[in-house]
N, C-alpha and C positions, 0 to 999 in steps of 0.2 A: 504494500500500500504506500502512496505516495506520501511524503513529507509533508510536501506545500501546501502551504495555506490555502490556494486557489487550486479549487477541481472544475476543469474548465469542460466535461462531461455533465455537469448540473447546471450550478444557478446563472452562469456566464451565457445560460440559452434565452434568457428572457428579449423581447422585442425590442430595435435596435429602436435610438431613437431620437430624432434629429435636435439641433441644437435648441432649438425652441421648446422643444421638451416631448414635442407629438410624437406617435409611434408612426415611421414611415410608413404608407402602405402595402406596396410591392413586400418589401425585403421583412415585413412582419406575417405576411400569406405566405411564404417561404420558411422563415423561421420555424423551429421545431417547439411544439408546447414547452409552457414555460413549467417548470416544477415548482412546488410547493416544499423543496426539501432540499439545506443545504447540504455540498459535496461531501465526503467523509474527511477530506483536509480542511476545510472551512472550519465544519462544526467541531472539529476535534479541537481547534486553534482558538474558537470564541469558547468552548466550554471550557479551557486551559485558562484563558483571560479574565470568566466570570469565577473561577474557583479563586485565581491568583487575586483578582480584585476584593472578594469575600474577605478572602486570607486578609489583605493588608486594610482594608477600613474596620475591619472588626476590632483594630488594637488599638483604634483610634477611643474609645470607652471603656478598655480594660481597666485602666490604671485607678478608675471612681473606687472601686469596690477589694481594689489590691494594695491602696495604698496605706490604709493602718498596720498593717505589716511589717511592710516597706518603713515607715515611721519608726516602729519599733526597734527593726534589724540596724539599722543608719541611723538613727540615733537625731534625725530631722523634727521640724514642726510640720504640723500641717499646712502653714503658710510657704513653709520652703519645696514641701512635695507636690504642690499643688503645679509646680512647673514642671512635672513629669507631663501633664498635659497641655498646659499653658503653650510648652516649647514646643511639643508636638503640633500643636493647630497654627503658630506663629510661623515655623518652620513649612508648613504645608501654603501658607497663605502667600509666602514668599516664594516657591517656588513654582509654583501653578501656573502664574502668568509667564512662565519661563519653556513651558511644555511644547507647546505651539512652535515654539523652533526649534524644541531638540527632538519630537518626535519628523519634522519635516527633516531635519538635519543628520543624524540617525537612520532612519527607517524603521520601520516597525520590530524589525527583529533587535537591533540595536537600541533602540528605546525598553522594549522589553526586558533582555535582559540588563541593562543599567538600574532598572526598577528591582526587579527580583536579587540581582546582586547586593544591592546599599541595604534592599530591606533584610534579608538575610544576616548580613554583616552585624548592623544592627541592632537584630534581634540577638545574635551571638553575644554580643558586646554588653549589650544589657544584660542578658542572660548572668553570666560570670562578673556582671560589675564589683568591683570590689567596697566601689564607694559611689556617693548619692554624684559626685561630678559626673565619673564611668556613667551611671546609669542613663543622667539625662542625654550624654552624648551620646548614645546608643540610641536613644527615644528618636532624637534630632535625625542620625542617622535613617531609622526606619521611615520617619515621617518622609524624608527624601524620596524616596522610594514608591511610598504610597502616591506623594503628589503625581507624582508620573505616570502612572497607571490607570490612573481613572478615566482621563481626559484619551489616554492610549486606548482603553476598553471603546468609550464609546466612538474615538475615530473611526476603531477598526471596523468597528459593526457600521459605521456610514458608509464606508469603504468596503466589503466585500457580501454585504446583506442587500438581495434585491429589496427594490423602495416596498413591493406587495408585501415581504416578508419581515420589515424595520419594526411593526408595534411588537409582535409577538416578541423579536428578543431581544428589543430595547425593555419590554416585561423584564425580562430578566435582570438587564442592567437596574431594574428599579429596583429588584428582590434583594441584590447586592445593597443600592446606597442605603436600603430603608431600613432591611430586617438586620444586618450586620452590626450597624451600631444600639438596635436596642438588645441583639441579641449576647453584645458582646459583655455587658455586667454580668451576665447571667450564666455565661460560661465559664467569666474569671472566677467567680465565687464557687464555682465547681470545682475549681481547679487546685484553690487555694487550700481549702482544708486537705486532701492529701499529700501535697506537692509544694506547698508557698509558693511565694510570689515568683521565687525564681523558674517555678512549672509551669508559669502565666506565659513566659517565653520558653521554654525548654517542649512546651508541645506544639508551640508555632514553627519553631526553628525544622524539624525534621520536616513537616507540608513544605515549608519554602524552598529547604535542599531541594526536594519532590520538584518543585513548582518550576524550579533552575532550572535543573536536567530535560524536564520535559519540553520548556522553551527552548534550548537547544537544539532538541530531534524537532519538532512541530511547526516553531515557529519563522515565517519567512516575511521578506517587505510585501508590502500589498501595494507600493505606490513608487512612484520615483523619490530618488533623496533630490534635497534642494540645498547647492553649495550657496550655503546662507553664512554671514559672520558677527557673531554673536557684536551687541552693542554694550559695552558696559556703563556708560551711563543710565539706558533702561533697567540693566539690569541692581544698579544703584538706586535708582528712584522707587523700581519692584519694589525692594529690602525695606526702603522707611515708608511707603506707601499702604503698604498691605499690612506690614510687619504691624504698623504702629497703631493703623485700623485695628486691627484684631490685638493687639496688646491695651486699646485703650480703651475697646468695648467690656474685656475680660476682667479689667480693673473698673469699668463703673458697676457691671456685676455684683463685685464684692461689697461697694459704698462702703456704709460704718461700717464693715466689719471688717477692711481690710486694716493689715498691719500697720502700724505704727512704724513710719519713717517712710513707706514707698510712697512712688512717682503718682503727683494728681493725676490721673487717668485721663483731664481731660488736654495735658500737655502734651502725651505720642496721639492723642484723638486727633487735637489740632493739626499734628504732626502727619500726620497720616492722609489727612484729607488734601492739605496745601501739597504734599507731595504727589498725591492722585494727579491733581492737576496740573504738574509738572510732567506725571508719565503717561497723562493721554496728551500733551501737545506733545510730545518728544515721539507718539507713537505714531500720531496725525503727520508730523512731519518726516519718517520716516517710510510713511506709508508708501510715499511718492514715489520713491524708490525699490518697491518691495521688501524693504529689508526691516521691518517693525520686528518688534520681540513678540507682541499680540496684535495682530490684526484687528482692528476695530472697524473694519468696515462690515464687519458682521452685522451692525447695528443697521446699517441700511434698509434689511429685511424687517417690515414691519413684523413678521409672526416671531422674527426670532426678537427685538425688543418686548414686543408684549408676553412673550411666554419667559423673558427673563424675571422682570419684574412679576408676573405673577408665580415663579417657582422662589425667587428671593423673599416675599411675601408667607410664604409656605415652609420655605423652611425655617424662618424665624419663628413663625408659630409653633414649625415640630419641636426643635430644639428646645424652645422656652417652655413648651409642656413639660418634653421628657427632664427635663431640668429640675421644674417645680412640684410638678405632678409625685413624685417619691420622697421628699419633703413636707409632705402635706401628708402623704398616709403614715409617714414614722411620727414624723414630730406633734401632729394636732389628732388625728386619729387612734395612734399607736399603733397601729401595725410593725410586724417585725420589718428588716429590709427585704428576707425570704418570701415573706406575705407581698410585701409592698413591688416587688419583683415578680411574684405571680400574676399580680393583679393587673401588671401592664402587659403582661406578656402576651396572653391571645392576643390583643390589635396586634402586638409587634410583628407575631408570627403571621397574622392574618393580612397585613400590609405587605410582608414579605411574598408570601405565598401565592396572592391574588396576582403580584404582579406580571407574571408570563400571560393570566384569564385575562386581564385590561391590557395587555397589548395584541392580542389576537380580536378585540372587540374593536380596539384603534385598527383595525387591518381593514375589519369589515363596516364598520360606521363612523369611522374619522373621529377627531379630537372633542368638537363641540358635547354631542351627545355623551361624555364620557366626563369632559372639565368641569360643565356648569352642577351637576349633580354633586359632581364629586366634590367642588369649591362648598357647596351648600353643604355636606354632611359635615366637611371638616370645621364648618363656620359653628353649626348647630352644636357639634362634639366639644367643642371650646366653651359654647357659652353654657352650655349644662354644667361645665365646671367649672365656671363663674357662680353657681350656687350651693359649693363644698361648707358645710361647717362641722364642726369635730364630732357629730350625731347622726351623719350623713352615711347610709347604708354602703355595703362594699361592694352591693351589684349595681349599685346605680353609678358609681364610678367605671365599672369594669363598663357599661352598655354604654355612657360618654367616651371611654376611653377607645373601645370596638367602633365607635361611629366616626370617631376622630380618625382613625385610623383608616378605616376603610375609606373613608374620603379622601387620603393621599393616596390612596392607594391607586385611586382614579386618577391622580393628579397630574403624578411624579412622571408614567409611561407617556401619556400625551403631548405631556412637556417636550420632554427629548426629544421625540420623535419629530413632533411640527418644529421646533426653532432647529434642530438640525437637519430637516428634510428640504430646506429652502436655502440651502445654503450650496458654494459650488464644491466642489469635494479637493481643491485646494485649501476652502478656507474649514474645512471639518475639524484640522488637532485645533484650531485659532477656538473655532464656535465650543469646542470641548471645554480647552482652558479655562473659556470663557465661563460657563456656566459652573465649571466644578469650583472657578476661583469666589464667583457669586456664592455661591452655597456657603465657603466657606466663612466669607465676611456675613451673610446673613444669621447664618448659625451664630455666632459670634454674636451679634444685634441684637437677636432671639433671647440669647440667655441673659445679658448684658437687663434689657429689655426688664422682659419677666421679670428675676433675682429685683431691679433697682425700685418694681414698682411695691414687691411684693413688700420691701424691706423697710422703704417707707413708708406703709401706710400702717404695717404691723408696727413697728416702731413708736409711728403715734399714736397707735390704740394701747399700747402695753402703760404709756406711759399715762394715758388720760383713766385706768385702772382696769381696762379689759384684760383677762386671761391671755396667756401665750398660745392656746391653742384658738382661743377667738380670734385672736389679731393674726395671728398666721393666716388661720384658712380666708379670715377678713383681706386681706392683703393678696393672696391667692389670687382672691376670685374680682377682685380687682384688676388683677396681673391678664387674666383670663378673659375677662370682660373688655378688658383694651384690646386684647389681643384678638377676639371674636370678632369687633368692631372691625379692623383692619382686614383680616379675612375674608368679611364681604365683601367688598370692595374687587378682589377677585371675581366672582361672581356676574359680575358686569364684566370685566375684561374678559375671560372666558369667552364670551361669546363673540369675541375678536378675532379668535384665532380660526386660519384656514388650515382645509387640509392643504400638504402640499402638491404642488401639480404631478411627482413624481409618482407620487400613492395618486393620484386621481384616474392617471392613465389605462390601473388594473383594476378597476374598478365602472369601470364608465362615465369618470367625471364626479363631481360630489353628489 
């Protein structure tokens, strides 16, 4: 059986089709039916991508539920461990907008294994850290890693997935971003009691050799390389632009709780935004010349702007649930963290799960029928827990939390699929960066978001003589209630988005 990536026996049969997008007549009545089923090289090279991808975002949430440990063994605070993820998300935020040219620059195969090598490394390096330094530079290493791959996952599948066959396993790319990080607290805390923390790494590392070796035999470029040369001032502006976004949103998060002596959060905020605007004129102006570090002309496609902003929208909301939402069951309800980790878990599994069923739905009824439901259940799933107070049943949370859930579930595949279906397949790692780099600063927002609303408002009910667990959930559903409100709001844009012409074609038009 062949290596390659490309089995030009299968899905390379679909109708040829001219630059305008139409399927030619003649040379489409000639052509051989198109299949329904990618080659054995294809499929074997995106299932290798979607396991490797799984693998590296799932570590992105270990560290919540590993770190008392970790605290113990290192002799750290929790203020100082908490940069076990801090670095992790700072580091990933920094190099994302950087992918777009190394997977053009690279190639697929070379992109690939860069990804699977640093996170491997990484993960070793953490693994045997001796000390909390070791540790986090292992973290920083794997994040490297992770950044590259996701934006790599969904080039690939732009690139060697006919457009009839994009909803169904961009489904899967959704199964990856969604169920991997809720599922990953829940495997650490598995993992932990027989193993510690160093077993959190010590059972990734042998998947990831796995994951190495296998990129080597399977995987091949799907595209030409592009003698591109890297800019370092972009790539300068990147570092304090993103860096400082996501280190200033992390620090308003904290508010009064954070440490004594760190940086006002909203000085790398400032920092961050004034650089932004440094590294979109620096990108505009190298646009002219081809040579940008992130293409921003991706923005020109109306569907791929509106389906930005409404997946930035969404995942500020997921993040600030899953953030708040296990705070709320331990500390004002009482729930254990075990209970409080059950009780999210069907949606998690159920968002993950669904996601292959709503892209095979996106194949056959396009984006609209799929977003505006799905905007509404994740709207409605929010504002139900916007009404938590420390008396509030544990099914009626689990049925908000399931509804919450299943409406990203709708969300996340349609997204993908339409802002990268309208794109030309030059600009796909650019539109990838793009969106993975969005999520990351959203997320970041999300918590940032939630945490500062929930913290003030519990704050000043604690102190006007409310209970701790009134003013919690009080603050909660506050946090919740904002966040409900912005939600809708999708709901109207949803109904912006086109199919793209590419999926119209197999279909008979919209």
């Amino acid at each position: 059986m062949s290596t390659d990536i490309l089995d030009t026996s299968d899905h390379l049969s679909d109708p040829p089709v001219t630059p305008s997008g139409s399927v030619d007549g003649a040379e489409a009545r000639d052509a051989p039916p198109r299949s329904d089923k990618l080659g054995p090289g294809a499929f074997r090279a995106i299932a290798l991508l979607l396991a490797s991808g799984f693998t590296v975002i799932l570590n992105e949430t270990t560290m919540s539920v590993a770190l008392p440990p970790i605290m113990d063994e290192l002799g750290i605070t929790a203020t100082t461990g908490q940069w076990l993820t801090t670095a992790f998300l700072l580091t990933m935020a920094v190099v994302i907008p950087a992918t777009g040219f190394l997977i053009n620059r690279l190639g697929t195969r070379g992109a690939y294994l860069l990804a699977m090598s640093l996170f491997t490394a990484g993960t070793a390096l953490a693994m045997i850290a001796p000390g909390f330094g070791t540790l986090v530079t292992g973290r920083v290493v794997q994040a490297t890693g992770t950044a590259i791959m996701m934006p790599l996952l969904m080039t690939t599948v732009m690139t060697i997935v006919p457009a009839h066959m994009r909803g169904r396993v961009m489904g899967n790319v959704g199964l990856v971003i969604a169920a991997a990080p809720a599922l990953g607290p829940t495997l650490s805390g598995a993992i932990l009691e027989p193993l510690g923390w160093r077993g959190v790494f010590g059972v990734v590392l042998p998947i990831s050799v796995l994951a190495l070796v296998a990129g080597l035999l399977w995987i091949r470029d799907v595209s030409a390389k592009e003698v591109q040369h890297l800019d370092p001032l972009s790539l300068l502006l990147t570092l304090v632009a993103f860096g400082g976004l996501v280190w200033g949103l992390s620090g308003l998060g904290e508010g009064a709780h954070a440490a004594a002596g760190t940086i006002n959060p909203w000085i790398p905020l400032g920092t961050g935004i004034a650089f932004l605007g440094l590294f979109i004129w620096r990108q505009l102006v190298r646009q002219r010349t081809d040579s940008a570090l992130l293409d921003l002309r991706t923005f020109h496609e109306s569907n791929f702007r509106v389906a930005i902003g409404i997946m930035a929208v969404s995942m500020l909301a997921m993040l600030g649930t899953l953030i708040v939402l296990p705070l709320v069951l331990q500390h004002a309800m009482g729930l254990s963290p075990l209970q409080s980790g059950l009780v999210v878990l069907p949606g998690g599994l159920a968002m993950g799960l669904l996601g292959p069923v709503v892209g095979r739905w996106y194949d056959r009824i396009g984006p609209r029928p799929l977003l505006v439901p799905g905007a509404t259940l994740v709207t409605l799933g929010i504002g139900m827990l916007a009404f938590l107070h420390p008396g509030t049943s544990v099914f009626y949370v689990l049925g908000a939390h399931i509804l919450f859930s299943l409406g990203l579930s709708a969300v996340f595949t349609p997204l993908f699929s339409s802002a990268l279906g309208v794109l030309k397949p030059h600009q796909y790692s650019h539109g990838s960066a793009t969106i993975t780099t969005v999520q990351q600063v959203a997320g970041a927002a999300g918590t940032a978001l939630f945490i500062a609303i929930m913290t003030l408002r519990s704050d000043t009910l604690v102190a006007t003589g409310s209970s701790e667990a009134d003013a919690l959930t009080s603050g909660a559903g506050l946090a919740f209630g904002i966040g409900a409100g912005v939600m809708a709001v999708t709901i109207a844009l949803a109904t912006l988005i086109k199919r793209p012409e590419t999926d119209g074609e197999f279909h008979g038009g919209h």
